[in-house]
ZATIFI-369016 format. One record per residue: residue in one letter; x, y, z of N, C-alpha, C, CB in turn. Coordinates in steps of 0.02 Angstrom, whole numbers, plus 50000, padded with zeros to 5 digits. Glycine has a CB too. Layout:
# ZATIFI-369016
aXYZXYZXYZXYZ;...
***
This chain:
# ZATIFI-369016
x481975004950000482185010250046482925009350063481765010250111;x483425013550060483995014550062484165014050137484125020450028;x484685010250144484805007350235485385007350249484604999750260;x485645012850293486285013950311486305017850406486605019450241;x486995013550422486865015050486487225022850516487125008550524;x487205026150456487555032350478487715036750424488185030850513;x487605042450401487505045950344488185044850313487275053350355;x488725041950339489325041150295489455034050274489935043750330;x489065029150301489185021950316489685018350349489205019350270;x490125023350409490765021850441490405016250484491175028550485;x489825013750495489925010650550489825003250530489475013250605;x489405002650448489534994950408489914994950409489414992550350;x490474998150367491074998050332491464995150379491335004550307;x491464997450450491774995350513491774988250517491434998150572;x491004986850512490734980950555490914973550497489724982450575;x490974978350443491224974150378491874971150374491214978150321;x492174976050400492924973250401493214972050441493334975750380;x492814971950517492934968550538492864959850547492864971750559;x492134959250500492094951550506492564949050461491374948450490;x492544951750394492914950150364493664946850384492864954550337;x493904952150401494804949050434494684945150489495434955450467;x494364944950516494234941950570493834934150560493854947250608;x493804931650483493544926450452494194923350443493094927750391;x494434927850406495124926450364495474923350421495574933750329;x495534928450471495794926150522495804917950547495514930050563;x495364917450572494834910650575495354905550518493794912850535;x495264905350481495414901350440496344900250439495034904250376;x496494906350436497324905050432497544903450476497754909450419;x497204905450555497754901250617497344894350618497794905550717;x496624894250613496534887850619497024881750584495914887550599;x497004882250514497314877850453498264880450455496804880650359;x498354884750522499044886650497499374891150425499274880450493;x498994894150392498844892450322498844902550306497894886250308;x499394905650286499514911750291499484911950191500304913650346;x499294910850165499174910850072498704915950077498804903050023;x498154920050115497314921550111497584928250157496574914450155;x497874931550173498214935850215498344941250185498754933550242;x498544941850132498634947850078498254949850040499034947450039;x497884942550020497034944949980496514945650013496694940349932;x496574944450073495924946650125496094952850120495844943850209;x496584957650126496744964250137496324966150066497614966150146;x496914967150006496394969149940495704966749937496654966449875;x495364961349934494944959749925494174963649981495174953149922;x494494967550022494204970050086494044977050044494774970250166;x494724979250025494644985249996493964987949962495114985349954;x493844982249909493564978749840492464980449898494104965149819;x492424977749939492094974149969491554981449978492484969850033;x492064985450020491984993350050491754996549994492694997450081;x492074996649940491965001549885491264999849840492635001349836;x491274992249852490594990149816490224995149853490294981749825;x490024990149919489624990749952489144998649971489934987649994;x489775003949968489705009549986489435013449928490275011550013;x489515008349872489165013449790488725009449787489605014349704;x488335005049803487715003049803487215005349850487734997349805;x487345005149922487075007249977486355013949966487755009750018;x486815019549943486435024649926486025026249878486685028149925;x486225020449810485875022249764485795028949708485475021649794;x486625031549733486415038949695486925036249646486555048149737;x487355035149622487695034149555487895039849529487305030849506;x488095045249552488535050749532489205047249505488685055849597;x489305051649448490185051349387490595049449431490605059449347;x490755053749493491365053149535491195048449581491605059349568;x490695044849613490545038749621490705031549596490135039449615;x490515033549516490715027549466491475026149461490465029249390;x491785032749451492545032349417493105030649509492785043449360;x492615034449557493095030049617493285025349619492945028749667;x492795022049638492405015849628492445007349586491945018949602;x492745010249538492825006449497493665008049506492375007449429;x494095013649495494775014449522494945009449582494845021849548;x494435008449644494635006849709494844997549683493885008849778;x494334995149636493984988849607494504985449578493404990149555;x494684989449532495284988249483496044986649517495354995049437;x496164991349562496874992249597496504986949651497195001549627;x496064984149686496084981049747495984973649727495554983949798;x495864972549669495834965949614496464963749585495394967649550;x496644968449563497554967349528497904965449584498034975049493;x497974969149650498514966849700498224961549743498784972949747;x497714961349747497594954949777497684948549740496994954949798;x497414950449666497454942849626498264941149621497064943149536;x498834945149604499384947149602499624942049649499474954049614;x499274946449717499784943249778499484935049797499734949049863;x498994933349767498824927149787499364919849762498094926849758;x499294926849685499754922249640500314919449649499914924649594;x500534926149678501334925249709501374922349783501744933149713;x500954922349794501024917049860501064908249850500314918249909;x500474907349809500334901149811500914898249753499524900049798;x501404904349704502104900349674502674898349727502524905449619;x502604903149767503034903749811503224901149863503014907049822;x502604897649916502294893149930502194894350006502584887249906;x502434898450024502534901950125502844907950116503174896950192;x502444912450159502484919050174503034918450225501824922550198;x503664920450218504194921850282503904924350344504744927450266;x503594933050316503364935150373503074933450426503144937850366;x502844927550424502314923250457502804917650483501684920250403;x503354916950465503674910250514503794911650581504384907450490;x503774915750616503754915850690503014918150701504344921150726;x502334917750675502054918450709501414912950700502034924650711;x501454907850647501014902350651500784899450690501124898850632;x501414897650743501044894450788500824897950876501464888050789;x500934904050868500654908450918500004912850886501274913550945;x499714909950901498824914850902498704920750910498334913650952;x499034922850946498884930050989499474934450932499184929951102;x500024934450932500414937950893500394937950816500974936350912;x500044929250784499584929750729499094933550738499324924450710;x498734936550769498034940850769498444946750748497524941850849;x498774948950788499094957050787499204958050713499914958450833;x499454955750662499434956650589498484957550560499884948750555;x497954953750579497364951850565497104962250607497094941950610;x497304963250665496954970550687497314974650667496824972250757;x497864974850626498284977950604497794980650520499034972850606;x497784976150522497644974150439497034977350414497524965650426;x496374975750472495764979950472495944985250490495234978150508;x496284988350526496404998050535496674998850481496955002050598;x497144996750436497294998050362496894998850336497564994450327;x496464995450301495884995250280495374999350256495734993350308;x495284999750334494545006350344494715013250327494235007550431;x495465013450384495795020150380495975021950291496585019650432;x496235017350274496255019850198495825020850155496545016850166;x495235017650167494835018850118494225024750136494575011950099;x494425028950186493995033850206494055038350140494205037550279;x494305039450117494145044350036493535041449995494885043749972;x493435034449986493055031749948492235031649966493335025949942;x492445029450047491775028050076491625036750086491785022250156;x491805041250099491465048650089491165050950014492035054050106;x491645049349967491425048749895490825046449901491825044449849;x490625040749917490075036849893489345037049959490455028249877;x489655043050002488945045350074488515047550007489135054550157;x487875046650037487375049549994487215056449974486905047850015;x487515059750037487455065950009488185069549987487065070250059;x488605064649954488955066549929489045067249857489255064549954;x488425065049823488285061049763487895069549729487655052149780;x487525073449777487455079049779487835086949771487285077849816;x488405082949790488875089549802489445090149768489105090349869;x489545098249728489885099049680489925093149644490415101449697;x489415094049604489535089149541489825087949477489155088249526;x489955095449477490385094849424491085090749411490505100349418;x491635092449353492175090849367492825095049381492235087349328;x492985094949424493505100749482494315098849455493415097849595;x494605104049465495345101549454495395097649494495905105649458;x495275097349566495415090149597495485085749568495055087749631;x494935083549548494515078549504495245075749446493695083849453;x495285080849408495815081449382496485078649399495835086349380;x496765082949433497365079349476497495074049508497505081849514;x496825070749543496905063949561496745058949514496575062749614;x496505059249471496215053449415496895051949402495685055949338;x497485058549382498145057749342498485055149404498505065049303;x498525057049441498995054749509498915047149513498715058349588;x498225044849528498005038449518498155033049469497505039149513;x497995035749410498495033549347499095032049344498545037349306;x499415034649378500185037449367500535031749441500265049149385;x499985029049475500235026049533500035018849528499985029449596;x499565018649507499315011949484499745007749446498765012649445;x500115010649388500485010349318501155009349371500425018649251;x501375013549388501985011749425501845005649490502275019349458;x501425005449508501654998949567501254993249498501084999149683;x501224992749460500994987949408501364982749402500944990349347;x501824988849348502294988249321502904985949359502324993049294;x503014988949422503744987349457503474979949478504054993249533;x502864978749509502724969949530503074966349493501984966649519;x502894968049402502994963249360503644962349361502744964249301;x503964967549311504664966449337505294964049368504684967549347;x504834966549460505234961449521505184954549494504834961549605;x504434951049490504304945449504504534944149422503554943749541;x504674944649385505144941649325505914942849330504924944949254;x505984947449363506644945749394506914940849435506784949549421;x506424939549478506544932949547506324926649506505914933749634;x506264927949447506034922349418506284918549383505674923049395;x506974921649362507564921449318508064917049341507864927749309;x508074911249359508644906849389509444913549389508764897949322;x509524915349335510094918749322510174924249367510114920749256;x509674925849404509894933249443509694930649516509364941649415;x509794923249522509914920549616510374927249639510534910849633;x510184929049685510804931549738510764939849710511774926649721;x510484941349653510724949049641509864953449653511144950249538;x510194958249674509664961949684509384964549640509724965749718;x508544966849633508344969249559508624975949567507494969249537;x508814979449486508864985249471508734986149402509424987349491;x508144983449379507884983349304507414990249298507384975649288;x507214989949246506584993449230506524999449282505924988249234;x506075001349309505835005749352506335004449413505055004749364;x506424999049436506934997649498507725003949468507194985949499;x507725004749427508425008849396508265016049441508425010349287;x507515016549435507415023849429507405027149495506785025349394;x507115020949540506945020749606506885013649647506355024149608;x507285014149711507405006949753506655004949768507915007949835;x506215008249773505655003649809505095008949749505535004349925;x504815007049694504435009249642503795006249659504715007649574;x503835001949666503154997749706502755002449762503474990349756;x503025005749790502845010349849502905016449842503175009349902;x503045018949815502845025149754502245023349728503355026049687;x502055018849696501285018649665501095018949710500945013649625;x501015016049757500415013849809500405021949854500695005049872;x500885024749871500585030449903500405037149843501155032949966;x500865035849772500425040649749499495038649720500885043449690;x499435032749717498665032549701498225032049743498485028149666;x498385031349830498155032149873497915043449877498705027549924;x498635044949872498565052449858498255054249822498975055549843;x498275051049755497525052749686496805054149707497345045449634;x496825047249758495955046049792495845052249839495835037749849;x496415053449862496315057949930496055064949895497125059149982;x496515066949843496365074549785495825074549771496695075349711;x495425067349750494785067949705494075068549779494715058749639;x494255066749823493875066449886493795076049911494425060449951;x494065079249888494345086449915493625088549891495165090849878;x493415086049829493065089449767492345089949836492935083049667;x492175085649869491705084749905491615084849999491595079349878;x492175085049999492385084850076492175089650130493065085250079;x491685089050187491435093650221491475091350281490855095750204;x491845095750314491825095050423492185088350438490795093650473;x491945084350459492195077150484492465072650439491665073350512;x492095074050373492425070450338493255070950297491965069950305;x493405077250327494325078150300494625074350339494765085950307;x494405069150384494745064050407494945058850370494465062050448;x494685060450295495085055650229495895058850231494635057450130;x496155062950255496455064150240497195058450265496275070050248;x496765057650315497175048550367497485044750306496355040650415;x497035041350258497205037450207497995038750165496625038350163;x498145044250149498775046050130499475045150161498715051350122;x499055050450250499675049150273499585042750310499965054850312;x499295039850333499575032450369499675028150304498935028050430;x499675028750253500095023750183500805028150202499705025250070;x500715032050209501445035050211501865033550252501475041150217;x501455033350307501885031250379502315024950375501345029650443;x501565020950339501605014150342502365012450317501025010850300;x502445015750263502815012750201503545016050187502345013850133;x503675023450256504215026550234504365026350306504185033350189;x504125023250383504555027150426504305018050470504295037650462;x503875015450466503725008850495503985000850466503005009050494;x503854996450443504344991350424504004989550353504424984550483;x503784994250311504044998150236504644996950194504165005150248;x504915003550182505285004250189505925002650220505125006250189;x506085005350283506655003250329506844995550337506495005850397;x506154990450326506384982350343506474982550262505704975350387;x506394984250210506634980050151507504983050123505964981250082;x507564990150163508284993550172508644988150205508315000750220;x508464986850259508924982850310508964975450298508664983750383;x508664972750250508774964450239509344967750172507864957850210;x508994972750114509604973250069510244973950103509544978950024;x510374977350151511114981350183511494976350203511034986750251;x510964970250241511264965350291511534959950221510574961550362;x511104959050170511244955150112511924957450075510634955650064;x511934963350053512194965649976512934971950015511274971249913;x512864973150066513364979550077513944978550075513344982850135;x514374973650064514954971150065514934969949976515034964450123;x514774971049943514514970549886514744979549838513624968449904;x515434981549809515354989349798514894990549745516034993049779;x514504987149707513994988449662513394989249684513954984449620;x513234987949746512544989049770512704995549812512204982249814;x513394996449859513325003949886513205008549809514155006649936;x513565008349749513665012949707512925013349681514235011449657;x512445008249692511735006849662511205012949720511494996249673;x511495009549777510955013549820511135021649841510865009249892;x511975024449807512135029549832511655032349775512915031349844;x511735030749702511225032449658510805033049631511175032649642;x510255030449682509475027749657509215029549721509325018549633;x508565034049703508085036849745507955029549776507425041149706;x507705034149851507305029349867506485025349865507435030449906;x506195033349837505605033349823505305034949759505405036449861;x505495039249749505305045549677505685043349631505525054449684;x505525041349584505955039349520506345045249488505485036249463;x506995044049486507325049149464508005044349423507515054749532;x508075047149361508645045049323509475046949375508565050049242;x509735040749406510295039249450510845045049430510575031249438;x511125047649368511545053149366511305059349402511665054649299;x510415060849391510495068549418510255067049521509705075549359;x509835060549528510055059449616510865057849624509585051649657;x511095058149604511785055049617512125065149660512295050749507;x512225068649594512295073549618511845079449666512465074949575;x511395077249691510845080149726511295080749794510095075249728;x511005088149831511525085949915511175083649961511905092149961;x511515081250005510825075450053510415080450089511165068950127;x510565084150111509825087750144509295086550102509815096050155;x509495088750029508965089449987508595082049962509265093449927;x509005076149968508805070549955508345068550036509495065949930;x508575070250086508225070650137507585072450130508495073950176;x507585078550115506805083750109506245080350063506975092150066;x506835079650011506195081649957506185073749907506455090749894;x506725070149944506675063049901506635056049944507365062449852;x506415058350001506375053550081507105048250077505435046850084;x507635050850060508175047950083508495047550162508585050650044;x508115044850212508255044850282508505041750292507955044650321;x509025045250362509555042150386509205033650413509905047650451;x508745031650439508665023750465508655020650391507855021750517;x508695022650330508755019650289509515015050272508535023950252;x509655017150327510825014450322510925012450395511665024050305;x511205006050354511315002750413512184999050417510664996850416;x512195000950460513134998950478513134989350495513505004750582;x513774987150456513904981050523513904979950581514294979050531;x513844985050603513904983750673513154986050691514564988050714;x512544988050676512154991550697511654984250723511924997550643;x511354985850758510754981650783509984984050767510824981250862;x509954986250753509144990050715508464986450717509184990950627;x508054986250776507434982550770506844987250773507384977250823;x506424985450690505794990050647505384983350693505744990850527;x504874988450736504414983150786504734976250792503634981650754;x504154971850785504334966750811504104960950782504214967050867;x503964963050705503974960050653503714963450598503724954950661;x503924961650528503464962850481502674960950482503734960250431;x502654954950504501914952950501501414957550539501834945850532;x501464960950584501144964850647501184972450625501594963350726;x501564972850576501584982150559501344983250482502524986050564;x501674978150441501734980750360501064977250352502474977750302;x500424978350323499884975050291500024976150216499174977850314;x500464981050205500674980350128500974976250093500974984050111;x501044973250060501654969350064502364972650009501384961050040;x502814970050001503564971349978503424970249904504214965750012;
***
């Protein structure tokens, strides 16, 4: 008999992730020990999506292919980021807050509202009576599989990249602008909100009353990553690093910030329009003289990581 505490499963899924981070938790302030902090996040993802395609038992196409999408992308960045932690050997973000408990937590309740909130596309996908409805395959369907594709592949690919770039004794001190970094300053974050957007398209195919509250998942990645300490904190360590530097203004006057675009035709673009339609915002520039504080840390806002 099929056992769920609510025809959508919001209230496991809840109760799930919350123990979950709240284990993780446990463990990293106890041992001091911030390595398990980035893969508790993916690995949470991973957890939800099982859980929520087994639960019901219906095994609908768009069930399977979520599902296994959520699996794949919440496996790669977690195994990824474990990797790169434990070469690396200490998370910065975390040096002011190891040895305070309470302001270590705030990253840990941070981390579970990420989480849940994002993965509301998946866990509606996989309600039972969603397994029922419009079954066919929808342009939605369509459009997000490719969107998904297309976002996955790009934050893949730019990881690799970065992290063979930082890997290069020869490029101490220079900022990446390889590969995909050419095309766009933060390509890493481009995938992640367009395959978050993929999930959200393919969720449309099925979506009724309460449940267009998937629609959260898109924009709080968005929030997260273009107007909270995203974006703006990895602007403001480059600016404070590299601005005295005329190859990095001539780099960043010509390279999207988001959207990959070949640097000759953003170069001539006019800023409203790089404003609008290519999230080139003004907190993205920062003066010598400016004082600029994104909250009150990375650890407590970004669950994404850089």
């Amino acid at each position: 008999m099929t056992w769920y505490l609510d025809e959508n499963h919001l209230a496991i899924c809840a109760i799930v992730t919350v123990a979950m981070q709240f284990s993780f938790f446990l463990i990293a302030c106890t041992c001091k020990f911030d390595k398990v902090t980035d893969f508790a996040g993916g690995t949470n993802f991973v957890v939800l999506a099982v859980l929520t395609f087994f639960l019901p038992q219906t095994y609908s196409t768009r069930q399977i292919y979520v599902t296994v999408f959520v699996v794949v992308w919440g496996l790669r960045l977690s195994g990824y980021l474990l990797y790169r932690i434990i070469k690396i050997g200490e998370d910065k973000r975390f040096d002011d807050k190891r040895e305070n408990c309470l302001a270590f937590a705030g990253f840990w309740v941070f981390q579970a509202v990420w989480v849940f909130t994002v993965s509301l596309p998946v866990i509606f996908v996989n309600a039972p009576a969603s397994a029922l409805r419009n079954t066919d395959f929808t342009p939605q369907d369509g459009v997000g599989i490719a969107l998904f594709i297309i976002g996955l592949l790009s934050e893949t690919v730019a990881d690799i990249q970065k992290f063979n770039f930082r890997n290069n004794p020869d490029n101490k001190g220079k900022w990446c602008a390889v590969g995909l970094w050419k095309l766009s300053r933060h390509p890493n974050y481009f995938g992640e909100i367009t395959l978050w957007l993929g999930l959200f398209i393919i969720s449309t195919s099925i979506l009724v009353n309460g449940q267009w509250a998937a629609v959260l998942s898109p924009l709080f990645t968005m929030a997260i990553l273009l107007f909270l300490s995203g974006i703006p904190l990895l602007e403001k360590k480059a600016d404070e690093r590299y601005r005295k530097q005329e190859s990095y203004i001539v780099y960043k006057n010509r390279t999207s910030p988001l959207i990959p675009l070949p640097p000759p035709i953003y170069a001539v673009l006019p800023n409203p329009f790089k404003c609008l339609c290519c999230c080139e915002f003004p907190l993205y520039t920062y003066s010598e003289e400016e004082e600029n504080v994104i909250g009150t840390s990375s650890a407590t806002t970004d669950p994404v990581p850089a």
